[in-house]
N, C-alpha and C positions, 0 to 999 in steps of 0.2 A: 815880462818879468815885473814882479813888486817891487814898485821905488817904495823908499821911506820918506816919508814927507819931515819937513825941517819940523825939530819941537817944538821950536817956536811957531808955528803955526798950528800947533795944537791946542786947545784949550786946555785950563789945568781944572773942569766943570764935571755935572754931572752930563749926562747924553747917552746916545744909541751910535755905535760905527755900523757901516757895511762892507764888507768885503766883495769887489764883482770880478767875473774873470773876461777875458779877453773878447766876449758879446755883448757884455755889459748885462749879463743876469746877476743879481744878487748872489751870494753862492753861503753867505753866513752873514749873520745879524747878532751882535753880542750889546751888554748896556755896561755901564762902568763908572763908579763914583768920580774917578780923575780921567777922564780920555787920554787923558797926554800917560800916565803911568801905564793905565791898561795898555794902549799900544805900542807901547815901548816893549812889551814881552814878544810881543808876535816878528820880532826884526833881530834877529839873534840867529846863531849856526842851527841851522833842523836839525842838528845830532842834539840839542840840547832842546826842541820840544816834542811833546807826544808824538805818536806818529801821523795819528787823523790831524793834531794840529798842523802838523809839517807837510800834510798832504795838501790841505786847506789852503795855507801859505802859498804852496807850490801854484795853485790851480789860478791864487787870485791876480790878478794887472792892476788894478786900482785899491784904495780904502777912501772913504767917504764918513762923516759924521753929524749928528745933529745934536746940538749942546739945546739942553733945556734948564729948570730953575733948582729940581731937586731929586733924590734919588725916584721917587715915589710916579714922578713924568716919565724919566731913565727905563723903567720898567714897564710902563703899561703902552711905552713905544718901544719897545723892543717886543712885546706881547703883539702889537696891532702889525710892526713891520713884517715880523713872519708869519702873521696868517696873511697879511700881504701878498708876500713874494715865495714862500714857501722854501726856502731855501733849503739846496742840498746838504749842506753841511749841518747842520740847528737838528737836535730832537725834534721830533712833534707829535703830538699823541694823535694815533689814528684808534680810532673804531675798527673792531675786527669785525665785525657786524655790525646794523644797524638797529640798533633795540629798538622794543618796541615800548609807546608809552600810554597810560590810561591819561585821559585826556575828555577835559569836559569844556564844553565851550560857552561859557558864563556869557558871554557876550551875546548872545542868542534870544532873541524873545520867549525861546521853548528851548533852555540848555538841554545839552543831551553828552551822555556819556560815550565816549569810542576809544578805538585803536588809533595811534598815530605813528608817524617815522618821518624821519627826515627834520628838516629847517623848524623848529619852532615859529607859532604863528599868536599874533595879538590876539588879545579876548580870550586865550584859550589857558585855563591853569593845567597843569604836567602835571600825574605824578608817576614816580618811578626811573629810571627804567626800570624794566623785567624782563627777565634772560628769555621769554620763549612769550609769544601772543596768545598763546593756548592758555597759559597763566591768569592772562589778564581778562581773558574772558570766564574764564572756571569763578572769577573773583565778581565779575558783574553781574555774572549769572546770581548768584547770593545776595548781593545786595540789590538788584532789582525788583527783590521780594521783599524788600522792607523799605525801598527809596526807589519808588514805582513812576522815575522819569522817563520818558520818551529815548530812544536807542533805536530811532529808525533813522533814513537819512532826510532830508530836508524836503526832496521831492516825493518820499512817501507819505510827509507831514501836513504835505502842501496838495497831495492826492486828498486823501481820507479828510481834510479843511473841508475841500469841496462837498466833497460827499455827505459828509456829515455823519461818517457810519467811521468807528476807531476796526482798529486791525484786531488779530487775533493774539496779543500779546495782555491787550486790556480784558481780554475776556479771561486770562491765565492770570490776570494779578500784578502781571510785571508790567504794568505801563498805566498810568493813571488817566488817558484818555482825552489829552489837550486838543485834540485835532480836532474834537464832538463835545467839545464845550463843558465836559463831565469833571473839572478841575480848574477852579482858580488860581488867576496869577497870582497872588499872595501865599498862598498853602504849595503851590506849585515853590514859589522861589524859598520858602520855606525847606522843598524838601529837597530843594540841590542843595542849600547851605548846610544842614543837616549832613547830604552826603559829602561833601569836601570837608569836615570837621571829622568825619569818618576816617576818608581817606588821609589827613591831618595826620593823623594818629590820637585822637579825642573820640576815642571809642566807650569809655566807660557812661559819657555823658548821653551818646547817642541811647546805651542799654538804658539807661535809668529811664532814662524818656520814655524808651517803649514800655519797662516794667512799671512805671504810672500809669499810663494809659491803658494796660492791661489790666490793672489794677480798678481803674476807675471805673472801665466797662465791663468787668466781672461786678462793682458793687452797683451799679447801675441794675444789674442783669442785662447786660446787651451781652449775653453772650458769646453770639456770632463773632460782633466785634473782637470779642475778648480771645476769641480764637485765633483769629485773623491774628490779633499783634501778636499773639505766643508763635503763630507759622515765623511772623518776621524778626522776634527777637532770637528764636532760633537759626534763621541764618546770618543773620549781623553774630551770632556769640560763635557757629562756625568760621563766619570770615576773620575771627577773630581770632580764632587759633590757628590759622593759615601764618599768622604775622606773632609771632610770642614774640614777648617781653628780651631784649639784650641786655639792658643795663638796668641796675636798680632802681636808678628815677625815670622819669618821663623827659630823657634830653634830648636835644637837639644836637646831632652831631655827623661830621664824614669819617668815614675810614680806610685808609689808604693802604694799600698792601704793594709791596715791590717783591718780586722775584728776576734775575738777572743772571746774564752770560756775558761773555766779553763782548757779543757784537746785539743781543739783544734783552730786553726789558719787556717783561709782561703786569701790567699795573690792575689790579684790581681796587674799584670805589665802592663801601656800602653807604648806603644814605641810610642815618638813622633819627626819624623825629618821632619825639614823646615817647622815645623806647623802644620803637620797632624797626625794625628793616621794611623798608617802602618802596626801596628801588636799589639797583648794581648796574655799575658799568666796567665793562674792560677795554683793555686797548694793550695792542700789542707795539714795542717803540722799537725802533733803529739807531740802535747808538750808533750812529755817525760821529758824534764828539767825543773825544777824551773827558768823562764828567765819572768825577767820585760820587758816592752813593746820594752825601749833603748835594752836592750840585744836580743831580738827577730829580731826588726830592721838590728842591726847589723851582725847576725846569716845569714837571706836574703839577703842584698850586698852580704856578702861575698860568696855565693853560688850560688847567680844566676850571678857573673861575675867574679868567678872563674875557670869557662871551657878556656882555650886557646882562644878557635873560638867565646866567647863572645863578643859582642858590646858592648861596654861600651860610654857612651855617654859624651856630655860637662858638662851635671848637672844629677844630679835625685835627684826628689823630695820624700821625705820620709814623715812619719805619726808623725814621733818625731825623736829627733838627737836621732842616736845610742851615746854608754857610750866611743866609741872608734873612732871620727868623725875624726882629723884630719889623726891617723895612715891611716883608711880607704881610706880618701880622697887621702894619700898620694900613698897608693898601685892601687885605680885604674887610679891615673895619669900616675903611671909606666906601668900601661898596655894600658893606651891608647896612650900615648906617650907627654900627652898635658894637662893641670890643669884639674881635674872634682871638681865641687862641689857638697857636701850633705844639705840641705836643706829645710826645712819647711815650705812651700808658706804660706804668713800671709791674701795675699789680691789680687784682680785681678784675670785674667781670669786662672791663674795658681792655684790662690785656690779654685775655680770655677771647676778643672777639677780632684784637689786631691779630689775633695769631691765625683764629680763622681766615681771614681775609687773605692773610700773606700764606696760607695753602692754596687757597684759591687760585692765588695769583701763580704760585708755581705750577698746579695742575694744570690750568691753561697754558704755559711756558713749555708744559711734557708736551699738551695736546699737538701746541702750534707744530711743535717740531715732529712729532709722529706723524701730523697730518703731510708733511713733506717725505719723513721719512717712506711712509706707507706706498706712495706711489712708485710704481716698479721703473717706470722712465725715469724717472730722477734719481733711482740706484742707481740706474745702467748709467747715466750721464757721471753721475758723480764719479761711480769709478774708471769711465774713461779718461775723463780730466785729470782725475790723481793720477794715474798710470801716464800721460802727456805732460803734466807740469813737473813729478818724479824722473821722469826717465827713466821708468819702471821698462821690464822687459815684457810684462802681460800685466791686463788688470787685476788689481788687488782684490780675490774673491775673499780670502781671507786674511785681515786684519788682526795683529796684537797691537796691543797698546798696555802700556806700565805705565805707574805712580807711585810715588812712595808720600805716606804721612806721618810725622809722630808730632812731639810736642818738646823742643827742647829735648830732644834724644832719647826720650824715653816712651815705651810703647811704639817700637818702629815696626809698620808694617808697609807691604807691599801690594799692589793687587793688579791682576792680568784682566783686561778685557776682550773679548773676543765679537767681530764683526764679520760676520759670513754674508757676501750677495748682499753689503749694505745695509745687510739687519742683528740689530743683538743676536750673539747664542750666548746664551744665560748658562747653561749647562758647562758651558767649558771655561768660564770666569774660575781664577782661582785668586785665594788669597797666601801670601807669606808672612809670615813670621820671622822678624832678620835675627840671626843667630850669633853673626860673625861681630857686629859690626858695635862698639861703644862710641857713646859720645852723638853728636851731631855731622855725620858725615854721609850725605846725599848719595852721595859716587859711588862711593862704596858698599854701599846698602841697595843700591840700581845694580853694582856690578855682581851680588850675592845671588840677587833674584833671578837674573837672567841667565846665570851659571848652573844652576838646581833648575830653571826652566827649560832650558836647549839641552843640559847632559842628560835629562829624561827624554828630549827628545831622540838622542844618542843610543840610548839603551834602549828606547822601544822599537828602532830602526833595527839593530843588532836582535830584540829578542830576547834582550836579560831581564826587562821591566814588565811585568803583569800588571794588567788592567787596562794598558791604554788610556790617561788621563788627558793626552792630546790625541784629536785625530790626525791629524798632517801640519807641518811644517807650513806658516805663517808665508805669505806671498808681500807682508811688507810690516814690519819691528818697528811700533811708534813708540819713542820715549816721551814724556811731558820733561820735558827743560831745552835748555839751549847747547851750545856747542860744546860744554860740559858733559853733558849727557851721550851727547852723541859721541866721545868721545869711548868712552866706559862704554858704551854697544859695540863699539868697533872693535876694541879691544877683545871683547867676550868671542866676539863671532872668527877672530883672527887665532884664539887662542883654542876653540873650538873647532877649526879648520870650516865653519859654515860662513865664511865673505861670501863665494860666489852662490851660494844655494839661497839666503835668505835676504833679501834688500833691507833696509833700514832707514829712519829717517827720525829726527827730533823736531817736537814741537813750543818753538818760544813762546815764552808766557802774553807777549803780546795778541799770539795767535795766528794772528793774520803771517806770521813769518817760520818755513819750515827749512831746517838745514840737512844736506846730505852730505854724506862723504866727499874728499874731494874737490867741495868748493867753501872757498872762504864767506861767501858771501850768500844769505838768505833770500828762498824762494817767497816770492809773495802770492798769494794767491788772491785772485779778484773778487773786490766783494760782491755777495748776493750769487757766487757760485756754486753748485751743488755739489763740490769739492768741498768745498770752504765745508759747507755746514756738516758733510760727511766729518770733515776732521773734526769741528768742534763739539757732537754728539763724543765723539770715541774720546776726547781730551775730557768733558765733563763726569762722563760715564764712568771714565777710571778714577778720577778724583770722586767721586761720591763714591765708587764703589773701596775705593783705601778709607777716606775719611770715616766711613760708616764702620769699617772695622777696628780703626785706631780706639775710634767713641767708644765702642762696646766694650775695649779691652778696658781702655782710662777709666769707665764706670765703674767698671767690675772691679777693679783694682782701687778705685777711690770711694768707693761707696764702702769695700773692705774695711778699707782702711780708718776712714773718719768715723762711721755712725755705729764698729762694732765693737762691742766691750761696753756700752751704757747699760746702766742697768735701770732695768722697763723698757727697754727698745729691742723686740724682739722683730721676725722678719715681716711677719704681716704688718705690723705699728712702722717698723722704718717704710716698707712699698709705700702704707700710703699717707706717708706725712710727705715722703719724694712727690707724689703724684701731686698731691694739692697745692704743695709750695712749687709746684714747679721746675721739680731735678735740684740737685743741690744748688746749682745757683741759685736760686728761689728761695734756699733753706740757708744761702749764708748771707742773704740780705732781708733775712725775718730779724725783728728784735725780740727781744725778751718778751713783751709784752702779746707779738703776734704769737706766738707759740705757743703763752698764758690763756689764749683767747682760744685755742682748739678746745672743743667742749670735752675731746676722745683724747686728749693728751693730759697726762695728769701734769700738775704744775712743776714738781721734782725733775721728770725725766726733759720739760719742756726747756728746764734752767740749765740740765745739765746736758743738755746736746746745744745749746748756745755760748755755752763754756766752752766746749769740748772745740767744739768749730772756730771759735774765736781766739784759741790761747793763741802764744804767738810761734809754737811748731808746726800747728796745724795750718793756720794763715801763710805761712812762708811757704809750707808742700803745696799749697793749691797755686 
């Protein structure tokens, strides 16, 4: 069991703790301005911390710490200790794959451009990642033809030396023919520097170069030549359009996109220098810790540009400030040698490309989880689990699950998801509309849906209801809440006369905790089980699937309300001044002046839809 060590032996500094459990493995690694404040949180009743924290607690026998001079050490040993020790408790960003990266080896007497993976090696510049190696070769193929280096391996370099005779690449144009003496070292290092100024993202200067040189040997008449460089400005200006322009200037920048569930995080990086996108990485994470979005944030800086050989860029745009922005910013200006800033894009083509990123990041979040979903042993597993941790009578083929959303009471809807054999049926999702219900009242608005849900069930049993809008009677009732909820089910199914025909179960917003009738106390379920994740697809599933219907209503009703009766704002000029600024939030944090600036907006209607939004009825209703 965790002793608490006396305060007085705690420093009141900055430093790193470890928590180890009863083998002495490390099990968590945290950093903390005061050691002595921060660990005073972790020794308090587990009902009052998270519950990964309290499980954490649970697991550990010892705490251990190391006091260093300032926060700025605090961190980049709390960075070093867990790729150390790895600890089970701590995020850590894994690679869901190993990308692959374009890779030239400067250090080489004959640099040559390749395919890489794995460990980063000296001598050698990186660029990229790129999601797929087919990519990056489709890219060198093109530039081969106008930066005609060597792309063989070392012992074909050191064959064809011998020989004296080059391969069949030099004879194609793609290989300037180092091994047969047909290229000097000078012009040679010339044209790798050349192509890393390419790959740079300093592509204009490369074209201008060939369109001189084309230039000079058209006025020469060499026209061969003059052909020659037009084959290779041609494909430098294709590789060129492989990579368009993101932001208006030529910057240097990362961008970070978060998409998340309760138990996991899929993070997507773009790298963007002199304007283009030049490489991606994702990673899929394990939230093991209780960490809010700021803390998650922070957790990613710190990991993906704490390797030595990291790039760290002039800015990266994040999802939301981490809780620890300036120390942050301050550590990766020491690594880059030069100010970075951390920052939020609010507008422009920089918020335009965070938004990209953070689809990215969620499409990969759908994949991960379909990729699981998809396998038919890991249905059968999961619903066997859920039928043994429930004390289910059979397994659960088919699944409901309810949610309700509104917004401060108003626009309440409801929505049914349905899970057959472990996999969505999309077809039998329904949505409600609460009729009964004013005001903000959860229970009552769960207990409406479920009533108009099961007495259809009623009627179509009996033969009064046409159409059949359910196939059969659900093999197990998920609510999303806690014993509230499941309270209002029991009630429905008691009043219903359907207790013993249909099982039920509510799901806490923690997740990991499901409650049945009958016991006061919540099922946990073990993480990483295909239970687990069964539940948390159906728990997501229903919340996006209400959410998505609440939005549609609120728009429809707020976009009524606010933008109609301007005069000059008709429906095509409102759609798309919505789309540009970005949905009405976009258009009630425009000022005066941005609205002036629409070239398609006359000045009149721009003044008076920033009135209109601003007065102070319309500000209170939003």
């Amino acid at each position: 069991m965790l002793q608490r060590p006396p305060a007085s032996e705690i420093p009141d500094a900055p430093g790193s703790y470890q928590f180890y459990d009863r083998d002495g493995r490390v099990i968590y690694v945290g950093k903390a301005r005061s050691l002595r404040q921060r660990l005073s949180n972790y020794f308090q009743a587990p009902a009052n911390l998270a519950p990964r924290t309290a499980q954490m607690v649970a697991s550990a026998e010892r705490v251990e710490w190391i006091q260093v001079r300032n926060d700025v050490e605090a961190l980049m040993l709390e960075y070093s200790l867990i790729k150390r020790y790895l600890p089970r408790f701590n995020v850590r960003l894994t690679d869901d794959k190993s990308y692959p990266w374009l890779a030239v080896t400067v250090s080489d007497t004959w640099p040559r451009p390749t395919v890489m993976r794995g460990r980063r090696r000296k001598g050698v510049r990186y660029f990229g990642p790129y999601a797929h190696a087919y990519a990056i070769r489709e890219t060198l193929d093109l530039l081969l033809r106008s930066f005609p280096i060597r792309s063989c391996s070392d012992a074909k370099l050191a064959r064809h030396t011998a020989s004296g005779r080059p391969c069949l690449l030099y004879h194609i144009e793609k290989c300037s023919g180092p091994c047969a003496g047909e290229v000097g070292q000078d012009d040679y290092r010339r044209m790798v520097e050349d192509l890393l100024a390419f790959l740079d993202g300093d592509t204009q200067a490369v074209v201008d170069k060939l369109e001189g040189a084309m230039a000079e040997a058209a006025e020469n008449l060499e026209f061969e030549r003059a052909a020659r460089t037009r084959d290779r400005l041609a494909s430098v200006r294709k590789a060129v359009e492989t990579q368009q322009m993101v932001t208006e200037r030529p910057e240097e920048l990362d961008v970070i996109g978060v998409a998340q569930d309760p138990l996991e995080a899929s993070v997507q990086v773009f790298h963007v220098r002199r304007g283009r996108v030049v490489g991606r990485r994702g990673f899929v994470v394990d939230k093991v810790e209780d960490l809010t979005e700021a803390q998650l944030v922070g957790q990613i800086v710190t990991q993906l540009y704490g390797d030595v050989s990291a790039d760290v860029p002039r800015e990266v745009l994040v999802p939301q400030l981490p809780d620890e922005t300036e120390l942050l910013a301050d550590w990766l200006a020491s690594r880059r040698g030069s100010k970075v800033s951390l920052r939020v894009p609010k507008r422009g083509d920089k918020r335009v490309l965070a938004q990209t990123v953070e689809t990215n990041a969620a499409q990969e979040l759908s994949r991960h989880r379909l990729k699981r979903a998809a396998d038919h042993n890991a249905r059968s597993r999961a619903l066997t689990e859920l039928q043994q941790a429930l004390g289910l009578p059979e397994a659960p083929l088919r699944i409901e699950c309810y949610d309700m959303s509104h917004l401060q009471g108003t626009d309440y809807v409801g929505s049914m998801v349905v899970m057959e054999d472990g996999l969505a049926k999309r077809s039998d999702y329904r949505r409600f509309k609460i009729r009964t219900v004013d005001g903000n009242d959860d229970y009552a608005a769960m207990g409406e849906v479920l009533e108009r849900r099961l007495a259809a069930l009623d009627q179509e049993k009996d033969g009064t209801h046409a159409g059949r809008r359910f196939a059969y009677p659900p093999q197990l009732l998920l609510l999303d809440g806690g014993k509230g909820q499941l309270g209002v089910g029991v009630a429905v199914l008691q009043k219903l006369g359907l207790t013993e025909r249909i099982p039920i179960a509510s799901l806490a917003k923690q997740f990991e905790e499901v409650y049945r009738p009958g016991s006061p106390d919540p099922i946990r379920m073990p993480r990483g089980s295909e239970a687990l994740y069964l539940l948390q697809r159906l728990r997501d599933e229903s919340h996006r699937f209400a959410i998505s219907y609440h939005r549609q209503l609120r728009a429809r009703r707020t976009r009524a309300s606010v933008l109609d009766g301007i005069t000059g704002m008709g429906p095509k000029r409102r759609a798309r001044l919505l789309a540009e600024l970005g949905g009405l939030k976009g258009l009630q944090a425009a000022t005066v002046e941005d609205l002036q600036a629409l070239s398609w907006l006359p000045d009149d209607v721009g003044r008076a839809v920033w009135q209109k939004l601003h007065a102070p009825a319309v500000r209170g209703a939003a």
